[in-house]
C-alpha positions in Angstrom: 2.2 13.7 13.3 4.0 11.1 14.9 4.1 7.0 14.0 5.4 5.2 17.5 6.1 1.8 16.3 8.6 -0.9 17.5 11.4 -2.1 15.0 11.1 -2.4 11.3 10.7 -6.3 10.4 8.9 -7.4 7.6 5.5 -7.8 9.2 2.1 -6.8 9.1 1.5 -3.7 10.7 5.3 -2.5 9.8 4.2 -3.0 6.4 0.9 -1.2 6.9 3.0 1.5 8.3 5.3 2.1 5.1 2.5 1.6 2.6 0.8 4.4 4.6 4.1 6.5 5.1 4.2 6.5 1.2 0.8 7.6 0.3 -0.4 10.4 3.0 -0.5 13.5 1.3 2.1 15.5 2.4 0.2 18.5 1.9 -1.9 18.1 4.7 0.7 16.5 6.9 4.1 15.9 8.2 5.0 12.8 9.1 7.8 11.2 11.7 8.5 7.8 12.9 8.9 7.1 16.4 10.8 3.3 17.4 11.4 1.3 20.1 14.3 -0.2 18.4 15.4 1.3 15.1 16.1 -1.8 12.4 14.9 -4.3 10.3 14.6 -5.1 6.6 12.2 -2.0 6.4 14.0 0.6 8.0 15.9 1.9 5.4 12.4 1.9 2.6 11.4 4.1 5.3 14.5 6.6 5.6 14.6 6.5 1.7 11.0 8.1 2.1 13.0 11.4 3.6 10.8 10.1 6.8 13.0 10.6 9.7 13.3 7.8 12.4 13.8 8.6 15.9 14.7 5.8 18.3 14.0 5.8 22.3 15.0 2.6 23.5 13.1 0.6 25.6 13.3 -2.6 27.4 10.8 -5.8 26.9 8.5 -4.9 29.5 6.9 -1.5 30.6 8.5 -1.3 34.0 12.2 -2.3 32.9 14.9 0.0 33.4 15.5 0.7 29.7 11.4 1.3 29.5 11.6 4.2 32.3 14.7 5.7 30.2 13.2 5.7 27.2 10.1 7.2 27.9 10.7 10.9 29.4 12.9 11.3 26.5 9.9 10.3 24.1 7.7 12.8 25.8 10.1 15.5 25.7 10.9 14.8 22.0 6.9 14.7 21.1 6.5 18.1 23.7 9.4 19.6 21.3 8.6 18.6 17.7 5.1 20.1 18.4 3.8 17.0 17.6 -0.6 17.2 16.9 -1.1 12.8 16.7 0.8 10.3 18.2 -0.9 6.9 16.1 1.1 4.0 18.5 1.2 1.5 15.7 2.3 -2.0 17.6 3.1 -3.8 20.8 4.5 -2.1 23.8 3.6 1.4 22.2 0.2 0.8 22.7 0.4 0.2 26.3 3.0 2.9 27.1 3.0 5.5 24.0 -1.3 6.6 25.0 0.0 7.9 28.5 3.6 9.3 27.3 0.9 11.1 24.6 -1.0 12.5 27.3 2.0 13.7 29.3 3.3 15.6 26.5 0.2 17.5 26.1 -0.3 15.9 22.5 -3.8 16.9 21.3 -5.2 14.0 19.8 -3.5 10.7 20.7 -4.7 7.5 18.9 -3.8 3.3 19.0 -4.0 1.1 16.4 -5.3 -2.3 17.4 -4.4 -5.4 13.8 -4.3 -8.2 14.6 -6.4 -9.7 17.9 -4.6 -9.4 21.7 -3.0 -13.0 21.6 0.3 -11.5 23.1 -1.7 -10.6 26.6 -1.7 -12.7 29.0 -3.7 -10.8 31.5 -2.1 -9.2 34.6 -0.8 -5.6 34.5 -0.2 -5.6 31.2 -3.7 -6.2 29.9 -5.1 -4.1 32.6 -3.3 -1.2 31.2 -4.0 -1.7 27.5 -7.6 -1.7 28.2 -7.6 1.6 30.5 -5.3 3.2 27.8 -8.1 2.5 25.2 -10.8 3.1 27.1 -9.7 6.5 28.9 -6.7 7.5 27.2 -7.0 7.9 23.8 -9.3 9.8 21.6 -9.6 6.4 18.9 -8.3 2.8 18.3 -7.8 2.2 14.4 -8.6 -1.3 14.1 -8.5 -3.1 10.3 -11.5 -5.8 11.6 -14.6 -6.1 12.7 -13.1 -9.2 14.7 -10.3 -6.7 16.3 -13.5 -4.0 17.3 -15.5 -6.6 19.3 -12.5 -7.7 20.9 -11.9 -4.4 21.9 -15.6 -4.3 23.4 -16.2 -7.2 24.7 -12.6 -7.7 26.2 -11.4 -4.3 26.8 -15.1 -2.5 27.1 -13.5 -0.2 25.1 -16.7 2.5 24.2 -17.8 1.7 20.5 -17.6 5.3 19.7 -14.3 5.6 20.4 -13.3 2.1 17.7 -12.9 3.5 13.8 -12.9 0.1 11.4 -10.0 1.5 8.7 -10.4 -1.1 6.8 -7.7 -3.5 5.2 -6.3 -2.5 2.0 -2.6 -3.9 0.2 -0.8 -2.5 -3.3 -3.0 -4.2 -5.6 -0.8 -3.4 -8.6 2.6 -6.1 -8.1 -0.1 -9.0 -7.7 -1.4 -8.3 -11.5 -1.9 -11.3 -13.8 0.6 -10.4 -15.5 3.4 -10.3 -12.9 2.3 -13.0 -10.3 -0.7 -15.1 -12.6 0.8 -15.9 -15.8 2.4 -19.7 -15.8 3.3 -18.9 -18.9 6.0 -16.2 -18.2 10.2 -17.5 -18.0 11.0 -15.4 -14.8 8.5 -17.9 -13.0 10.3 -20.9 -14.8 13.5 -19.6 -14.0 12.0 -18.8 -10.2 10.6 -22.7 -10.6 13.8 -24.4 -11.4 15.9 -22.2 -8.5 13.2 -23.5 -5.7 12.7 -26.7 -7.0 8.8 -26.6 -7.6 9.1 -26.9 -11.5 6.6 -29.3 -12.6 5.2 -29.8 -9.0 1.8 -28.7 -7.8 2.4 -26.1 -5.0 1.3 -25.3 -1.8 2.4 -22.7 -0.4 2.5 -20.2 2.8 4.2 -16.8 3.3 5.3 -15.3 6.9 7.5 -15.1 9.9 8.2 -18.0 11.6 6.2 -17.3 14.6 4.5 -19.3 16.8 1.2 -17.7 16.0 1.4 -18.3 12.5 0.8 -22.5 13.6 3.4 -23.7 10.6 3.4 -27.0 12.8 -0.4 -27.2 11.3 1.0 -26.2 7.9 3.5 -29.7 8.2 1.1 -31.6 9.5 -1.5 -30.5 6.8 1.5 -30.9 4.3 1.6 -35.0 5.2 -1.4 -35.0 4.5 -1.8 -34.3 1.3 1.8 -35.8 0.3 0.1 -39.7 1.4 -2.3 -38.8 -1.5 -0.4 -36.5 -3.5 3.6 -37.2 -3.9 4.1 -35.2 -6.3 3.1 -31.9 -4.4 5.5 -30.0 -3.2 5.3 -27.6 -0.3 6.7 -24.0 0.0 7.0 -22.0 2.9 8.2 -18.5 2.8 9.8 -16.6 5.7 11.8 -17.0 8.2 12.6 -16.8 12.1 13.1 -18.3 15.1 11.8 -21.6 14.6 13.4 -22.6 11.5 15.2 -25.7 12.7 12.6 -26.9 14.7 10.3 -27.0 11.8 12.8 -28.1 9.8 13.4 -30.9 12.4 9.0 -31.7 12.2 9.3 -32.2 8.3 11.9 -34.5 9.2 9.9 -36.8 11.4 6.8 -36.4 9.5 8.8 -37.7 6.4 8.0 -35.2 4.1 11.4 -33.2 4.4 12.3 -34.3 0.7 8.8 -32.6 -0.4 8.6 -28.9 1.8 10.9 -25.9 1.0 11.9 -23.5 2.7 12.5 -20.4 0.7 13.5 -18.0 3.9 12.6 -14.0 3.4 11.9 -13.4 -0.2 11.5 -9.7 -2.2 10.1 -11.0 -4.9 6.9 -12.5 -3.2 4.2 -11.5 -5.8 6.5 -13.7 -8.4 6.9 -16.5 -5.5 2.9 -16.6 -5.2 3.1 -17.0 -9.6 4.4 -20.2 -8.5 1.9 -21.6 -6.2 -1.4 -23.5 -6.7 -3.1 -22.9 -3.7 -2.5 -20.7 -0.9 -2.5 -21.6 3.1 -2.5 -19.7 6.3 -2.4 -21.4 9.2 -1.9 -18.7 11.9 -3.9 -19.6 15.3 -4.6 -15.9 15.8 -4.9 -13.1 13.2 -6.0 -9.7 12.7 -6.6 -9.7 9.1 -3.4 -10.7 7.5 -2.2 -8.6 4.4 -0.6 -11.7 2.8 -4.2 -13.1 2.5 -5.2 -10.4 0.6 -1.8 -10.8 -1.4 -2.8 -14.5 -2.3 -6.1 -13.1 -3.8 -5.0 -10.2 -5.6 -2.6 -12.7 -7.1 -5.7 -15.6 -8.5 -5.2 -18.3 -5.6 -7.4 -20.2 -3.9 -6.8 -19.8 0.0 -7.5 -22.4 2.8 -7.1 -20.5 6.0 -7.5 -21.2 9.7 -11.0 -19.5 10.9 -9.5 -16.6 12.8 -9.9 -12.6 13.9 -10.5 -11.1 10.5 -9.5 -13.8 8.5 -13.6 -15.0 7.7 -14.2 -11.2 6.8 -11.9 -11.4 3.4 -12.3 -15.3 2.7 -15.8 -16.0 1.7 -16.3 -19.8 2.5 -16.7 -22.2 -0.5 -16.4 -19.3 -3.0 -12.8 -18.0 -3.1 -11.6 -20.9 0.0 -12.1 -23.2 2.3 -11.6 -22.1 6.2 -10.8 -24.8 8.9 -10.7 -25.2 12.4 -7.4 -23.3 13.8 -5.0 -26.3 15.1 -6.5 -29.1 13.0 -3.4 -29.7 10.3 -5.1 -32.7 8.9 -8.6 -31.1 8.1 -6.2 -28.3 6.5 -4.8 -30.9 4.3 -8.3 -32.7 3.4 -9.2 -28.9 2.1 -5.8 -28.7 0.5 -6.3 -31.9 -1.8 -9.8 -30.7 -2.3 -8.7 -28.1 -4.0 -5.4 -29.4 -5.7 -8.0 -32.3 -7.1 -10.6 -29.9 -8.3 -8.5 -27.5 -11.3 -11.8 -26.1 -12.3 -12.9 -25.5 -8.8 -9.4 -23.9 -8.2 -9.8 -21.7 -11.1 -13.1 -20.5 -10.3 -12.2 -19.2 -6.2 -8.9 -17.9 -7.8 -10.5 -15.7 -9.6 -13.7 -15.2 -7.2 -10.5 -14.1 -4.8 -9.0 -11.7 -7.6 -12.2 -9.9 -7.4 -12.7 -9.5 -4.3 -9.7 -8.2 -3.9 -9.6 -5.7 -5.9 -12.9 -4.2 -4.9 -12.7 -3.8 -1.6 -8.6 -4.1 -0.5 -6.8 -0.9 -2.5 -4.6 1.0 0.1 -5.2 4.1 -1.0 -8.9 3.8 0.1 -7.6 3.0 3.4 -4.6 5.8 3.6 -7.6 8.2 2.8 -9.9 7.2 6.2 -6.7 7.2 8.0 -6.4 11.1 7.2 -9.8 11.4 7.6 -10.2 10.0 10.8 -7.0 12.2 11.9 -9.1 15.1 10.5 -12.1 14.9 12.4 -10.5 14.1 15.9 -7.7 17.4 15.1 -11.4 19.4 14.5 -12.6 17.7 17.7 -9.8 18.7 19.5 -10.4 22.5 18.2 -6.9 22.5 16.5 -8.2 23.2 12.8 -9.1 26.8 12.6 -11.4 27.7 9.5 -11.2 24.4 8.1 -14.1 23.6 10.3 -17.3 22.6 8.3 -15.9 21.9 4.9 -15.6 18.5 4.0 -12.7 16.5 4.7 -11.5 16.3 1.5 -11.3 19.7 1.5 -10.0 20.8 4.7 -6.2 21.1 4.6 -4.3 19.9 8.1 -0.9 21.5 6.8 -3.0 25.4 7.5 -4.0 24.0 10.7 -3.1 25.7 14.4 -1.7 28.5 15.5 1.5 28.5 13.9 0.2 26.6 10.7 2.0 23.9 11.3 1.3 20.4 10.4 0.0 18.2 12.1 
């Protein structure tokens, strides 16, 4: 099987890709990676896998010169690998990887649909993505019940056709003991280095995109600094619009009080350090760093977006607000930082929640499932038929025995 994403950055769905890269059972499948561009920080966690990465170029738009190079040369490369799925992860691959699928004859050919379609803007471009899914493809993987009815009531993509994977993160860095306990010296020693040592924290973790709203997050951040000097605000990532936020905390005057921490590894031992955690995002699948914040005993305030209302149950383990509205964020931030007790208790309502419903491996297994039933669909499992899936082995399927 074949993974078609774009680069390797530190996001989402790229980290949904390596979590899954390093769980499917090899057994029942062999697994390549397919890129637009082939870097970013996850790149080489991939190659260290013994994954192989195969990159066909293309340019920023389906009908650019680089796009119409890059795309015979993916088919022929799926047409000789034998490849039995193409899963196009992200982006441009979804618009473009369904019909270079189709051309190479691939047998079951699926898209993966995480976060909601803010990057369309109608025109060509949406027009295909919703033909793609609705006649193209034999399923969309979507991790939200917010991402299906888009896809139905957008797209009128066929219901049928929409499998809910499910949302799932490695539950086991975001243990009390590595990212909870107060008490442990590597998060004093992580304290002093960031400057939050003694300082109630808020704090935010990811790219800095324009969807991600961290304009809100400053605005929400004055907020709470006119009642609460002594907070201190941490924001984790990086990305284009570094100075210009920088440049906001400036003008809002709380430059003294926000930190910005850029792209961290150690992020379960940078959430040890926070009091309450924020997402401000004005669009969103169903963000994994949400789930992080949980897993890890914080109490979230979050914008009320795609899947975000789905994981964050209002008034028990956060408080959700109005996407755009910075200073309603910040009346739900002091509510919480002025409330311990009431802290404590959605901390640990979050912990549980978390770890009942959001373990990766639950997800990895539908994923194979799914791919399962639609290779049996398509008639390439031979004998395999009629067991159960956890039973039916993919790496005997077809007529060579190849996997899939």
């Amino acid at each position: 099987m074949a993974f078609w994403a774009g680069s390797f950055e530190r996001a989402g769905t790229q980290r949904f890709l390596v979590e899954l890269l390093s769980r499917i059972d090899r057994e029942r499948f062999d697994a390549i990676v397919m890129s637009t561009a082939k870097r970013g920080e996850l790149l080489p966690v991939i190659e260290a896998l013994g994954i192989p990465v195969h990159e066909f170029g293309t340019g920023a738009s389906a009908l650019s010169a680089g796009t119409a190079r890059g795309l015979p040369r993916a088919a022929s490369f799926l047409r000789r690998e034998r490849v039995e799925v193409l899963s196009c992860m992200l982006g441009l691959t979804t618009i473009v990887g369904p019909f270079v699928g189709r051309a190479a004859r691939v047998p079951v050919v699926v898209n993966n649909q995480r976060n909601l379609s803010y990057w369309l803007e109608g025109g060509a471009k949406e027009r295909a993505y919703g033909y793609a899914n609705r006649r193209v493809v034999d399923a969309v993987l979507v991790n939200s019940a917010a991402a299906a009815g888009e896809l139905v009531e957008r797209f009128h993509v066929p219901e049928r056709k929409i499998v809910n994977i499910g949302v799932g993160i490695d539950l086991a860095p975001y243990s009390a003991g590595e990212a909870g306990d107060r008490d442990d010296p590597r998060d004093e020693a992580l304290a002093r280095e960031l400057g939050t040592r003694g300082h109630p924290v808020v704090g935010i973790v990811g790219k800095l995109s324009e969807v991600k709203g961290h304009e809100h997050f400053l605005e929400a951040a004055a907020t709470v600094a006119k009642a609460r000097p002594d907070a201190r605000f941490l924001i984790v990532g990086d990305g284009a619009r570094r100075q210009e936020l920088g440049r906001m905390a400036d003008t809002l005057g709380i430059a003294d009080a926000v930190i910005f921490a850029g792209v961290r590894e150690d992020v379960p031992r940078v959430l040890g350090l926070m009091d309450v955690f924020a997402l401000s995002s004005t669009s969103e699948g169903t963000p994994n760093v949400l789930m992080e914040a949980m897993a890890a005993g914080l109490p979230v305030v979050a914008t009320d977006v795609g899947g975000v209302p789905e994981v964050v149950e209002h008034g028990s383990s956060g408080l959700l607000v109005e996407a755009g509205d910075g200073p309603a964020m910040g009346g739900s931030l002091l509510e919480i930082l002025n409330d311990p007790a009431r802290a404590d208790s959605m901390g640990e309502r979050g912990r549980a929640l978390a770890r009942a419903r959001y373990d990766i491996n639950a997800v990895v297994a539908k994923v194979e499932d799914t791919f399962a039933a639609l290779l049996c669909t398509a008639g390439r499992a031979h004998a395999g038929v009629g067991r159960t899936s956890s039973e039916l082995k993919l790496g005997q399927a077809g007529e060579a025995g190849r996997k899939p």
